[in-house]
C-alpha positions as a printed NumPy array, in Angstrom:
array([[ 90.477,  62.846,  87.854],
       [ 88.078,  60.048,  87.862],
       [ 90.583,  57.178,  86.912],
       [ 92.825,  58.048,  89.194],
       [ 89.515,  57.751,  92.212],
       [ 91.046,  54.848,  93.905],
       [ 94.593,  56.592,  94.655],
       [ 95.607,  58.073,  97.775],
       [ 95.374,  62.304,  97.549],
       [ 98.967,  62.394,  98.838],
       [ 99.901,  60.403,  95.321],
       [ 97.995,  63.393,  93.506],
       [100.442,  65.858,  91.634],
       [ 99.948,  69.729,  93.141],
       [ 97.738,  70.053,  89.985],
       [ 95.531,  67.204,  90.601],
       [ 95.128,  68.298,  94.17 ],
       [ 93.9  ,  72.074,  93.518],
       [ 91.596,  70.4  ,  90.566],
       [ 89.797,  67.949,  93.113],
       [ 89.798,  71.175,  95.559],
       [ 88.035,  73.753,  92.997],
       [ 85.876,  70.923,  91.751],
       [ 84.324,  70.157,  95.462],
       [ 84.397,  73.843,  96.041],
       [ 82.04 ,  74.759,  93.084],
       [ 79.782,  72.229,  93.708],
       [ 79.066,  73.698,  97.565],
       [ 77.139,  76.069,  95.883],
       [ 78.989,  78.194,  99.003],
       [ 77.707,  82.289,  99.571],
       [ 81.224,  83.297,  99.356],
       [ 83.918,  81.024,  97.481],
       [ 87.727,  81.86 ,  98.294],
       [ 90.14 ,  81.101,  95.576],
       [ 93.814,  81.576,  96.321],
       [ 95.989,  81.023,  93.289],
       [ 94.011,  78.424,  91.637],
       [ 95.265,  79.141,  88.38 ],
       [ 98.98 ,  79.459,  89.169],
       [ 99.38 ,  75.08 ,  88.866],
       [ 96.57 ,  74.362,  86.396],
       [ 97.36 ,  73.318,  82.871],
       [ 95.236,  75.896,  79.671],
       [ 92.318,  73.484,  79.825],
       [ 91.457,  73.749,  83.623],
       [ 92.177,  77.604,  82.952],
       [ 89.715,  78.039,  80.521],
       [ 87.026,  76.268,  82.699],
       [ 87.868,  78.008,  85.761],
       [ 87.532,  81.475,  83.988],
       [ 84.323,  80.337,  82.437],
       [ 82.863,  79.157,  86.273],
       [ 84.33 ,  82.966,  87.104],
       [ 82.338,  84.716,  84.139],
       [ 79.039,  82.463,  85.074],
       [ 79.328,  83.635,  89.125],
       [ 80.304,  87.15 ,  88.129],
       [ 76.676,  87.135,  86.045],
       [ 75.019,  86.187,  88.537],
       [ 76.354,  88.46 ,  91.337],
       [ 78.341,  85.522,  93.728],
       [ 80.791,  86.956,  95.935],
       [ 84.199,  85.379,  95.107],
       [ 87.365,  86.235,  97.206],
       [ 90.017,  85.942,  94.377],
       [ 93.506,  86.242,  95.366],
       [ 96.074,  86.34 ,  92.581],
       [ 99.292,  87.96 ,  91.293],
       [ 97.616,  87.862,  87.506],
       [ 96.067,  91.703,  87.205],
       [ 94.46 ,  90.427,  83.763],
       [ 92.209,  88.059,  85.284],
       [ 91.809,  90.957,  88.666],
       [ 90.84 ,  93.292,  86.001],
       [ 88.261,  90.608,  83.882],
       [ 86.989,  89.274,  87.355],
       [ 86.711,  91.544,  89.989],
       [ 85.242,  95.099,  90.793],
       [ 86.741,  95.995,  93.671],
       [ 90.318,  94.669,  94.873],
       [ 92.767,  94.986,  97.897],
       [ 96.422,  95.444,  97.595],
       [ 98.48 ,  94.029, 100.371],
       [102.251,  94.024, 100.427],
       [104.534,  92.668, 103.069],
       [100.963,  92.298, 105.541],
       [100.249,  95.84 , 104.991],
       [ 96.967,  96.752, 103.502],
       [ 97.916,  99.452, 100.547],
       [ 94.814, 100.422,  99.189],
       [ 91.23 ,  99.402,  98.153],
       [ 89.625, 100.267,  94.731],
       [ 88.29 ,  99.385,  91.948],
       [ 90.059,  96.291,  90.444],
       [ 91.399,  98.81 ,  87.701],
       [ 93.212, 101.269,  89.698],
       [ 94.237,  98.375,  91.793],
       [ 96.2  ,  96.148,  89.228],
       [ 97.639,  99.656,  87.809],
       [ 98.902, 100.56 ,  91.565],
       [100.442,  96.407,  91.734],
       [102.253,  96.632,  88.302],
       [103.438, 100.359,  89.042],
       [104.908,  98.656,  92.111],
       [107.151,  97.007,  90.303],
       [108.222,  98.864,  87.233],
       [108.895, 101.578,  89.819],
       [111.001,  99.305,  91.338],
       [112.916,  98.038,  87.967],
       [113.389, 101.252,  87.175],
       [115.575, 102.295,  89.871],
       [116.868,  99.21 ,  90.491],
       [118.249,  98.855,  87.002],
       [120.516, 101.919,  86.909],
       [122.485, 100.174,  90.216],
       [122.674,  96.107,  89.17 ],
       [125.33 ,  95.012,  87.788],
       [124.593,  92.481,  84.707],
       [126.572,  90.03 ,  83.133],
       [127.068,  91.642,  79.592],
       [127.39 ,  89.929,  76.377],
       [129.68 ,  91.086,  73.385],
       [132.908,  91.899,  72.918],
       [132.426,  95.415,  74.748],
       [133.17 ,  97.985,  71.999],
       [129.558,  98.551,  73.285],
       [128.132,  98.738,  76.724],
       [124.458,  99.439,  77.938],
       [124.56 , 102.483,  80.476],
       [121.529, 102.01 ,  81.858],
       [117.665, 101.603,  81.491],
       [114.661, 103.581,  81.978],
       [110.846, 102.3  ,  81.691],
       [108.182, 104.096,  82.604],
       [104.572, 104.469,  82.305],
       [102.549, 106.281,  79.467],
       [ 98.827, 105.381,  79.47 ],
       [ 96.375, 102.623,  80.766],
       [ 93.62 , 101.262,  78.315],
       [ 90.76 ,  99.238,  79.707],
       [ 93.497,  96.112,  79.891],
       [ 97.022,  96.957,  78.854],
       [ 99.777,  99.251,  79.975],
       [102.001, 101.346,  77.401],
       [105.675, 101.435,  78.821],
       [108.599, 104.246,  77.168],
       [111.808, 102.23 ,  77.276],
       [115.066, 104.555,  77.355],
       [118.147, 102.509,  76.949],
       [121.796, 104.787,  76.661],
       [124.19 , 103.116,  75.293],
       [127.965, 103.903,  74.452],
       [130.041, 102.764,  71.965],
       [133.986, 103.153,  72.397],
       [133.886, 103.372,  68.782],
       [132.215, 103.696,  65.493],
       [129.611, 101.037,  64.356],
       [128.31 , 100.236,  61.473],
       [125.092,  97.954,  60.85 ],
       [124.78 ,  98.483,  64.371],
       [121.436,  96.12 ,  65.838],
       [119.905,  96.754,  69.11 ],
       [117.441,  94.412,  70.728],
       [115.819,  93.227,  73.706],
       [113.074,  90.781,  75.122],
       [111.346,  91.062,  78.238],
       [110.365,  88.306,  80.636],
       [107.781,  87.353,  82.804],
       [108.105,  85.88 ,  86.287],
       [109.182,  82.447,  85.121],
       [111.612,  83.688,  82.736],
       [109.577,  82.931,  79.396],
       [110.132,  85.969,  76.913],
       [106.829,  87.778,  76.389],
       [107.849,  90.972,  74.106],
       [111.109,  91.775,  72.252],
       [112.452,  93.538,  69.128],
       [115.682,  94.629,  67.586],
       [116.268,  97.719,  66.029],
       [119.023,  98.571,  63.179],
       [120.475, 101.623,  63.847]])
């Protein structure tokens, strides 16, 4: 940010702002530092350094309030966490059981939600999705396994018959997907 030292903070992009914000923040050398979605605007670079600043504090036993909707950095970071939904407080815990409660949340919720909604399908419709089950099969130290069931019909018989599927994150970007010859 230094060239850009003699222009007004309302000229700063979001990004700028929350990097001049962390930067001053670290450098209080504060008891307790509160970080609210720091890493939701920053580019890889200011990432990497703010998980770095995060490992250093974490060795040597600060106290950081980290709020955040990313359960891989909850897991890496914390020890204990607090899940709050719609002002409710849910449960505390350890920031394992925590992040496994938060993404639970929601694949509970996709799978019962997905039976009900109404897509908009693609093909010609001699073959239509019924519906789709995921649910959860084991937790390692920092990843979730996940069955998929998807029925589908076909009004009539296939040949060379491919199957696939991608699934995206909160901004839409895929993150997994395969097809499957059947």
């Amino acid at each position: 940010l230094e060239r850009f030292m003699d222009q007004k903070l309302k000229n700063y992009s979001s990004g700028m702002q929350v990097r001049l914000a962390f930067s001053m923040a670290v450098r209080s050398e504060a008891d307790i530092l509160l970080v609210d979605e720091v890493l939701a605007v920053g580019d890889a670079d200011f990432q990497r350094k703010c998980f770095e600043y995060f490992r250093e504090l974490k060795k040597n036993k600060k106290t950081i309030v980290f709020v955040s909707h990313n359960m891989d950095a909850i897991r890496e970071y914390c020890d204990r966490a607090i899940l709050i939904e719609k002002s409710e407080l849910i449960v505390i815990d350890r920031a394992d059981k925590v992040a496994t409660r938060y993404s639970r949340m929601f694949i509970d919720e996709a799978s019962t939600s997905t039976d009900s909604k109404v897509s908009t399908r693609w093909g010609d419709g001699r073959i239509k999705i019924l519906n789709v089950k995921v649910t959860p099969n084991k937790l390692t130290d920092k990843n979730q396994e996940l069955s998929i069931l998807i029925n589908i019909k076909a009004n009539e018989k296939m040949e060379n018959l491919v199957v696939g599927f991608d699934i995206k994150n909160q901004s839409g970007q895929a993150v997994v997907g395969t097809n499957t010859k059947l």
